[in-house]
C-alpha positions in Angstrom: 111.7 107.1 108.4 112.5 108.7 105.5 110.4 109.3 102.4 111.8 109.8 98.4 109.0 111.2 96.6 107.7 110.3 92.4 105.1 112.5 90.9 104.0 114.3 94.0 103.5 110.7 95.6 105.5 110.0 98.7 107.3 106.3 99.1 109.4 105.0 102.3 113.0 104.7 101.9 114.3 101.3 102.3 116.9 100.8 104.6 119.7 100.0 102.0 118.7 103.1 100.5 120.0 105.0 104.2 123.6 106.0 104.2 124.2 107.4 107.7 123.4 106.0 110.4 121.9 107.3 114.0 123.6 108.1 116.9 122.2 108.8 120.4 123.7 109.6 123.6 122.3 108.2 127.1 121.3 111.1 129.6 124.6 112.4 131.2 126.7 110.1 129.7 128.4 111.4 126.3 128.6 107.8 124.8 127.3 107.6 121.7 125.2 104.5 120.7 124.0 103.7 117.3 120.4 102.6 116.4 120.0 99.9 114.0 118.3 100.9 110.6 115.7 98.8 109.9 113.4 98.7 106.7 110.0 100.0 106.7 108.2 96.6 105.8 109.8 95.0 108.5 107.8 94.1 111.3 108.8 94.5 115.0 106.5 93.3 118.1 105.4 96.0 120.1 102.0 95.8 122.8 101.4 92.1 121.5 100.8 92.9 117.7 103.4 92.9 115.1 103.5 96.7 113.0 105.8 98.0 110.4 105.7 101.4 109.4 104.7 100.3 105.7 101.7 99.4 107.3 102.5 95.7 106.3 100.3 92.9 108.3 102.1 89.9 106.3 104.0 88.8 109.5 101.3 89.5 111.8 98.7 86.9 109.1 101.4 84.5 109.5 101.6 84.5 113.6 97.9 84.5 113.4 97.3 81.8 110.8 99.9 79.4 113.1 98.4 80.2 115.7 94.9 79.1 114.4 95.8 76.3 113.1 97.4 75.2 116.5 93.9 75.9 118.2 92.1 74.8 115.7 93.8 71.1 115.8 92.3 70.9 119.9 89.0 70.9 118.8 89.0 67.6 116.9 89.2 66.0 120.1 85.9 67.7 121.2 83.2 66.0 119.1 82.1 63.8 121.4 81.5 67.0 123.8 78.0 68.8 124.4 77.7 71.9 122.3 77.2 74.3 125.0 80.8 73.4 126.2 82.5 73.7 122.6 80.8 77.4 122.5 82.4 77.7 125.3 85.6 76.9 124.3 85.4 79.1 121.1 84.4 81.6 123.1 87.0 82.3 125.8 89.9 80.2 124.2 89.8 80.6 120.7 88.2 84.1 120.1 90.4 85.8 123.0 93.7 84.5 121.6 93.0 85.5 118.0 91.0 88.6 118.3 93.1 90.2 120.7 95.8 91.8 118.4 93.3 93.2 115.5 91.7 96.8 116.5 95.2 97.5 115.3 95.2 95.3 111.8 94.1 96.1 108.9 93.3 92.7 107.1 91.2 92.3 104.1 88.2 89.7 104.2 90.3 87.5 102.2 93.2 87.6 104.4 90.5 86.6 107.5 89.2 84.0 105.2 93.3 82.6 105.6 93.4 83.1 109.0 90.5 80.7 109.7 90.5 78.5 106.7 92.0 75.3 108.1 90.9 76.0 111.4 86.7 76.6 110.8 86.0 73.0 109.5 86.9 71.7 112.8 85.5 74.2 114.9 81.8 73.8 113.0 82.5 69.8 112.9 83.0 70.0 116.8 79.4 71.3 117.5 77.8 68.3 115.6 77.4 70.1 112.0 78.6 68.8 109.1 82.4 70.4 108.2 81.2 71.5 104.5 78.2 73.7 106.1 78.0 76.9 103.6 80.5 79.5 105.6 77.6 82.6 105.3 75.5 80.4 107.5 78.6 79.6 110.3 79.2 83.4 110.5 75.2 84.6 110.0 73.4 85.3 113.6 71.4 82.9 115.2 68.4 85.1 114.4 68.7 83.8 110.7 69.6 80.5 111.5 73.2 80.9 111.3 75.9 79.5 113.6 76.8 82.7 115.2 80.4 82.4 114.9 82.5 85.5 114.3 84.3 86.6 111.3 87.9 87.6 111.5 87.1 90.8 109.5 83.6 91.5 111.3 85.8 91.4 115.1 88.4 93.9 113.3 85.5 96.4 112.3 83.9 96.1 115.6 86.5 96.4 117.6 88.3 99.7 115.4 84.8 101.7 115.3 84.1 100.8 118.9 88.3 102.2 119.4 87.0 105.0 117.6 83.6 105.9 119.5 85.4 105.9 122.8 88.3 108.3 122.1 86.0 110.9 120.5 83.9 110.3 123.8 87.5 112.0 125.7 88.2 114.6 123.5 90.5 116.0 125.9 93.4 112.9 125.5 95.8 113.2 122.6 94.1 110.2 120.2 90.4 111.7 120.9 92.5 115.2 119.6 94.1 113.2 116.4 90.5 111.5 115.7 88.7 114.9 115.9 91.1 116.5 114.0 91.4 113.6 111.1 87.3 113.6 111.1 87.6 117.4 110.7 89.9 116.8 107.6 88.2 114.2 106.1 85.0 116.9 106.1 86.6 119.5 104.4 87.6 117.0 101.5 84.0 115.6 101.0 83.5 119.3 100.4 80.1 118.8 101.9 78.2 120.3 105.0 76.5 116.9 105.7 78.2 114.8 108.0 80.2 112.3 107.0 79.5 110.0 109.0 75.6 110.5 108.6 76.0 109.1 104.8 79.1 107.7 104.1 
């Protein structure tokens, strides 16, 4: 990756903007191989989750979106089933496949809001509720008479702080050192000797 910088502010080079190209050699063997430049904003699949180094999640919405949609059409058929068993549907079908790829995603509430849109209606009409029921009850707790279903954006946030938690719980492996040393960075910049996480 290289970087061209305006005003003090860095920007990623795009790949037409590379003139030479990389060359590797194998172990013992004096072959050299080139590697393909790629631009930053495009994304490559790597651990399940699509990631660019521009930090772009517009391919990974779009897998994610289809994907929904896909899963979302199956319920339709389920109306006629008891409610317990659509839960359970939602639950290990739906939420495992579309949860699984964002502790590493950073998607707006909007952008969640796309993932689910055509999908919701017939997820909430599959319990027995009307499709048009106001989307802060389907995603409120069942404590305030909500649905309980689980935002797109709420999972993300869950599962990133929970990400977070557990490597500063290992302080000795390399991302509990990187966390550390970014929540030691972030301190000096509030300037402050309250922690930052104590009032954000």
């Amino acid at each position: 990756v290289l970087y061209d910088w305006e005003d003090g502010e860095p920007f990623m080079r795009k790949a037409k903007d590379i003139p030479s190209t990389i060359q590797i050699a194998c172990g013992n063997d004096t072959t050299l191989t080139s590697i393909t430049i790629k631009d930053p904003s495009e994304s490559h699949k790597t651990v399940g989750t699509w990631q660019c180094p521009a930090g772009c999640m517009n391919k990974q919405l779009q897998i994610l979106r289809e994907k929904s949609s896909k899963m979302g059409t199956r319920f339709k058929v389920m109306r006629k089933m008891h409610p317990w068993r659509v839960e359970l549907a939602y639950k290990t079908t739906y939420c495992t496949a579309i949860n699984y790829p964002l502790s590493s995603c950073t998607f707006t509430k909007k952008q969640g809001d796309k993932i689910v849109q055509s999908t919701i209606k017939n997820i909430v009409g599959a319990f027995g509720v009307n499709r048009q029921f106001p989307r802060c009850l389907v995603f409120a707790p069942h404590g305030v008479f909500g649905m309980g279903l689980l935002h797109i954006h709420t999972t993300q946030m869950y599962q990133q702080i929970t990400n977070m938690v557990t490597y500063l719980r290992c302080p000795s492996s390399m991302n509990g050192e990187n966390f550390v040393a970014i929540l030691e960075e972030q301190q000096l910049l509030a300037g402050t000797s309250t922690p930052i996480f104590e009032k954000p």
